[in-house]
N, C-alpha and C positions, 0 to 999 in steps of 0.2 A: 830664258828657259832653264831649269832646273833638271837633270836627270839622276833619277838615283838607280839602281838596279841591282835587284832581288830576287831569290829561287821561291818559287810557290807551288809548290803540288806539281802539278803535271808541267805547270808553265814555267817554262828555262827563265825568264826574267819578266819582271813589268818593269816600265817605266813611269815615274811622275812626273809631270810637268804644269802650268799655269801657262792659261795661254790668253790676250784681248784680240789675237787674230778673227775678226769678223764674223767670218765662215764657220771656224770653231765655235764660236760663241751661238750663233743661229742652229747651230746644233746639238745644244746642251736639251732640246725634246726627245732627240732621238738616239743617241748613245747614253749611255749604254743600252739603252731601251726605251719605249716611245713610253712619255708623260703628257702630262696636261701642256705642257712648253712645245710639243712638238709644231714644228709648223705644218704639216701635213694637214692634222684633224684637231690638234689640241684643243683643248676647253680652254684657255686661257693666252693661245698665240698672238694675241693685240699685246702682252708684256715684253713680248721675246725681245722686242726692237733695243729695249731699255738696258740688257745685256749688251750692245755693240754700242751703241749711244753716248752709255753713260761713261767714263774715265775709271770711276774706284772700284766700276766690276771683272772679274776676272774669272774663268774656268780651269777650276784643277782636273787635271786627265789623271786616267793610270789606263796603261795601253799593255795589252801583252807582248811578248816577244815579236807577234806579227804586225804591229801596231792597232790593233782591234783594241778598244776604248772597253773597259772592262769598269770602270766606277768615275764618278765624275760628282763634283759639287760647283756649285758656283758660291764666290766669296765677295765682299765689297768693304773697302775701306771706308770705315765712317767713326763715328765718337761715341763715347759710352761715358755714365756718369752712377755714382751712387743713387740708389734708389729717390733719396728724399734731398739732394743736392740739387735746387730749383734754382741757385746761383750759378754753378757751373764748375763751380772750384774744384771739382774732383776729376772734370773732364779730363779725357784721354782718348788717344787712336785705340781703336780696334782693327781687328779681321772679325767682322760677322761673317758666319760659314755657315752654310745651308748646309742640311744632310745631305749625306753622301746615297747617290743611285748606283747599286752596286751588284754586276751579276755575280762578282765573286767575294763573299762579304768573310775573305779571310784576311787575318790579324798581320802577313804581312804585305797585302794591298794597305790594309790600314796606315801602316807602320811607313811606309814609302808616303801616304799621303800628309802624315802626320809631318814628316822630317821638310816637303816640301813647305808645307803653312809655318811651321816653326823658323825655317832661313829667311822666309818672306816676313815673319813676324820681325824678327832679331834686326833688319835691314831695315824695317820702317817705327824700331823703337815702339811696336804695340803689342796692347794684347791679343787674345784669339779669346771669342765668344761663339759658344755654341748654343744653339735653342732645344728644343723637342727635336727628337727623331733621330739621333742615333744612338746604334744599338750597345752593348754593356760592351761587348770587345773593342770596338771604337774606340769607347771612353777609356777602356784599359790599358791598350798599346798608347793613344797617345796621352795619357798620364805617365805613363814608362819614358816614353821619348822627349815628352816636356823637360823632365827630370833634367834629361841630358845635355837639354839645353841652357837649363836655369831658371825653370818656369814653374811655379806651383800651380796648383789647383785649387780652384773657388766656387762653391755653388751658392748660388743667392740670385733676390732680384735685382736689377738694375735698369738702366735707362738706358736705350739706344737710339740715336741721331737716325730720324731718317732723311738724307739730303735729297733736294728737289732732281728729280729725272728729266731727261730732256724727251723721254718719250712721255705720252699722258698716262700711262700703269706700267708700276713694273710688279712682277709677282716676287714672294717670298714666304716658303715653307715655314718659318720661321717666325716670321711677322704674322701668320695666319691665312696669306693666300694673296690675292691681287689687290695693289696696293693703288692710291689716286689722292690720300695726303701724303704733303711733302712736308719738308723746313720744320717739324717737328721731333718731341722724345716719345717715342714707346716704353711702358716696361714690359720687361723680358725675364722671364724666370730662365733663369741660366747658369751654365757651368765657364766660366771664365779663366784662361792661362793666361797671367801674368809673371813677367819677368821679377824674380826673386831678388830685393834688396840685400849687397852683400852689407 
């Protein structure tokens, strides 16, 4: 677990963290707020399982001072390749990162979210690939915080692995919604941090 802690507006600190704790994980429908993932009602709760299931998924939190879960994404380790690279040769790990569900969609919730993907990137020698759906402040702070850690910014298409789940769907915002092929590449119009060649 990862914490960082930061002042924001009214709240004395948030914290970030990534969590594969089970229970955390079945609760990525409904913190910060109920989505399609919720297991209660969601429209897509036959995915949720594939979140505790699977190994390269994970949930980044940001929690107030009270611990109340104020933004969250879910992330998965998988591989990424140049668009027209059908051999493989350019492959490489990623962080694909879902947008972020956020009731407080300020720049430094961001910024704490951003500093946790980035230690977790730096530690598994990957990039971080983001798809559609978040918003320009997002993109802004962590362009700032990549920065700091050594990582440029890239937008282009490319390829993304998607590996087989042990559950039969997993959903992703990202990929377009409830997924049911595996062991394949998508492409992904995307904004990519990679670690900068000294």
């Amino acid at each position: 677990q990862i914490v960082k802690i930061f002042t924001v507006g009214d709240i004395k600190s948030v914290r970030a963290y990534e969590s594969d704790d089970p229970l955390t994980l079945l609760k990525v429908g409904v913190e910060p707020q109920e989505t399609c993932q919720s297991w209660r009602r969601g429209g897509f709760n036959e995915c949720l399982l594939a979140y505790v299931a699977d190994s390269n998924k994970k949930v980044l939190n940001v929690a107030d001072g009270e611990g109340r879960v104020v933004a969250r994404s879910v992330f998965k380790l998988t591989k990424q390749r140049n668009e027209n690279d059908f051999e493989s040769k350019t492959q490489r790990n990623t962080l694909l990162v879902e947008k972020p569900y956020s009731l407080l969609p300020n720049s430094e919730v961001y910024r704490a979210f951003a500093r946790v993907l980035l230690t977790k990137a730096q530690g598994l020698n990957a990039s971080i690939t983001f798809g559609k759906g978040f918003d320009k402040t997002a993109i802004e702070v962590f362009e700032e915080e990549a920065r700091n850690f050594g990582y440029g910014m890239k937008e282009g298409v490319l390829n993304v692995f998607i590996p087989q789940s042990l559950n039969k769907y997993e959903y992703s915002d990202t990929l377009g919604g409830k997924i049911s092929y595996f062991d394949n590449y998508q492409q992904l119009e995307a904004i990519t941090f990679e670690r900068e060649r000294e």
